[in-house]
C-alpha positions as CSV (number, residue, x, y, z in Angstrom):
1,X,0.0,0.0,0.0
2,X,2.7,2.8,0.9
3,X,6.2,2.2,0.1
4,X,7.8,4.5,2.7
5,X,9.7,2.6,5.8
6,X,7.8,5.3,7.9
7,X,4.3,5.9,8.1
8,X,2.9,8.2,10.3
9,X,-1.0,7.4,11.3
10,X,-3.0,10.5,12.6
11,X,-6.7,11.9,13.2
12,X,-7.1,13.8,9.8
13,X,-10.7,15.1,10.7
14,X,-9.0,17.6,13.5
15,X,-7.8,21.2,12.5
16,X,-4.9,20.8,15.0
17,X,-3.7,17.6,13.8
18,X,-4.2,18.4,10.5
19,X,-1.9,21.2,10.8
20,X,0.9,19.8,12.8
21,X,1.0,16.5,10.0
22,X,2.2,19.3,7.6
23,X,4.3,20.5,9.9
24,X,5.8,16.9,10.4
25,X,5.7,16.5,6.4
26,X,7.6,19.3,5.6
27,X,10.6,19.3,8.3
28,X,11.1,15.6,7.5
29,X,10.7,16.4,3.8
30,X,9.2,13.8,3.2
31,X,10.9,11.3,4.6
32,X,7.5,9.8,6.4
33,X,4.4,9.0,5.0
34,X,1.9,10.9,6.8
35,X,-2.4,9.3,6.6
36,X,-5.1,9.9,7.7
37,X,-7.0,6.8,9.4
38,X,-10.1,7.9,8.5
39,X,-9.0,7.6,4.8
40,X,-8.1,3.8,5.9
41,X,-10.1,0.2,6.2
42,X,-9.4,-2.1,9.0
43,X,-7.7,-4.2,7.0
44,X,-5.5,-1.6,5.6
45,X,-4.4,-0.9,9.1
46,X,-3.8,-4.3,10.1
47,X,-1.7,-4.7,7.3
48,X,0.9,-1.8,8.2
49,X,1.0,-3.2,11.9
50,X,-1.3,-6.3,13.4
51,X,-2.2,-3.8,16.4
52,X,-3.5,-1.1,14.3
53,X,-7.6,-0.9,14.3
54,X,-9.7,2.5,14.2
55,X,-10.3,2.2,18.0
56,X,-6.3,2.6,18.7
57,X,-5.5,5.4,16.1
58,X,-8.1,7.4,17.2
59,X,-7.1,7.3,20.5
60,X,-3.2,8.1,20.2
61,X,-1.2,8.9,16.7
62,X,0.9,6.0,15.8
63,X,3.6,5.8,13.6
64,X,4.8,2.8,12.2
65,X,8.9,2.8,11.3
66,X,10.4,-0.8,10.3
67,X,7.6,-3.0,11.7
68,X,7.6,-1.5,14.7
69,X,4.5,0.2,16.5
70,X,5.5,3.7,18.8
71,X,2.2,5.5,19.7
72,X,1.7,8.8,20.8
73,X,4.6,10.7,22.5
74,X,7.2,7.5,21.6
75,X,5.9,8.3,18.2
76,X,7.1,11.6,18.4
77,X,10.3,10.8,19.6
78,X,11.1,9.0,16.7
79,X,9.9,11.6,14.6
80,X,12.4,14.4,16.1
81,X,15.2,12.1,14.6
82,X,13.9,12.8,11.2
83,X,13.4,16.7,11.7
84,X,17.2,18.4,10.5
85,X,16.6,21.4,13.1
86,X,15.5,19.3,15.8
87,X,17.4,15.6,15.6
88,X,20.2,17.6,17.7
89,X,18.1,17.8,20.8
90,X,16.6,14.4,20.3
91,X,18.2,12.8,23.1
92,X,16.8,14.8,25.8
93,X,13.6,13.3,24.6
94,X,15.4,9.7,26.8
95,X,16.2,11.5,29.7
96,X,15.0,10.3,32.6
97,X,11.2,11.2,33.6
98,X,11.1,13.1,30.1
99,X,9.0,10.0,28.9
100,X,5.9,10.8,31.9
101,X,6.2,14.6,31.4
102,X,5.8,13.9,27.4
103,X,3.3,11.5,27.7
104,X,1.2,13.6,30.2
105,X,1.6,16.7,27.1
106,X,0.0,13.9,24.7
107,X,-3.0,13.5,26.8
108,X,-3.6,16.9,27.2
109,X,-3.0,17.7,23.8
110,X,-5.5,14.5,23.0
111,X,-8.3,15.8,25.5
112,X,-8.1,19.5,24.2
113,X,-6.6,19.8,20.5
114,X,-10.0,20.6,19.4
115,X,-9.6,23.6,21.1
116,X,-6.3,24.7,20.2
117,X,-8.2,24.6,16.5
């Protein structure tokens, strides 16, 4: 279905996430292939992960590198190695506690992105 290694599942009926998936687009020019999973079946999920259904992608974006799953902030984190400006400060992203704060910023951002439209 999509060639690209990467491939970046978000909400693509929300203003917020809609803009910040261009965003992502352009600083990793192109590097990721970024879709909607409202644009997807269930089957076409399952088939770029076994874990992927409608019910998980709406809840959290997920982004799918090599086989691998890493939803919502650990989804991120693998996204800032892509970004040229922002690959530099990537490792701060492991330091300790870092992972609770960033995961806390993803619920908030989950419950309120409408919002922030």
């Amino acid at each position: 279905m999509l060639s690209k290694n990467s491939v970046l599942v978000y909400d693509g009926n929300c203003e917020f996430c809609t803009r910040l998936a261009k965003s992502i687009r352009e600083k990793t020019k192109d590097q990721v292939a970024i879709i909607s999973f409202h644009k997807l079946t269930d089957e076409e999920l399952q088939s770029l992960h076994k874990q992927l259904n409608k019910t998980l992608c709406a809840g959290e974006v997920q982004l799918i590198e090599s086989g691998n799953r890493y939803p919502g902030f650990f989804a991120v984190r693998q996204l800032f190695w892509k970004m040229d400006k922002y690959k530099y400060f990537s490792f701060l992203l492991y330091l300790p506690l870092v992972p609770f704060f960033g995961m806390g910023i993803m619920l908030f951002l989950k419950r309120f992105r409408t919002k922030l439209s």
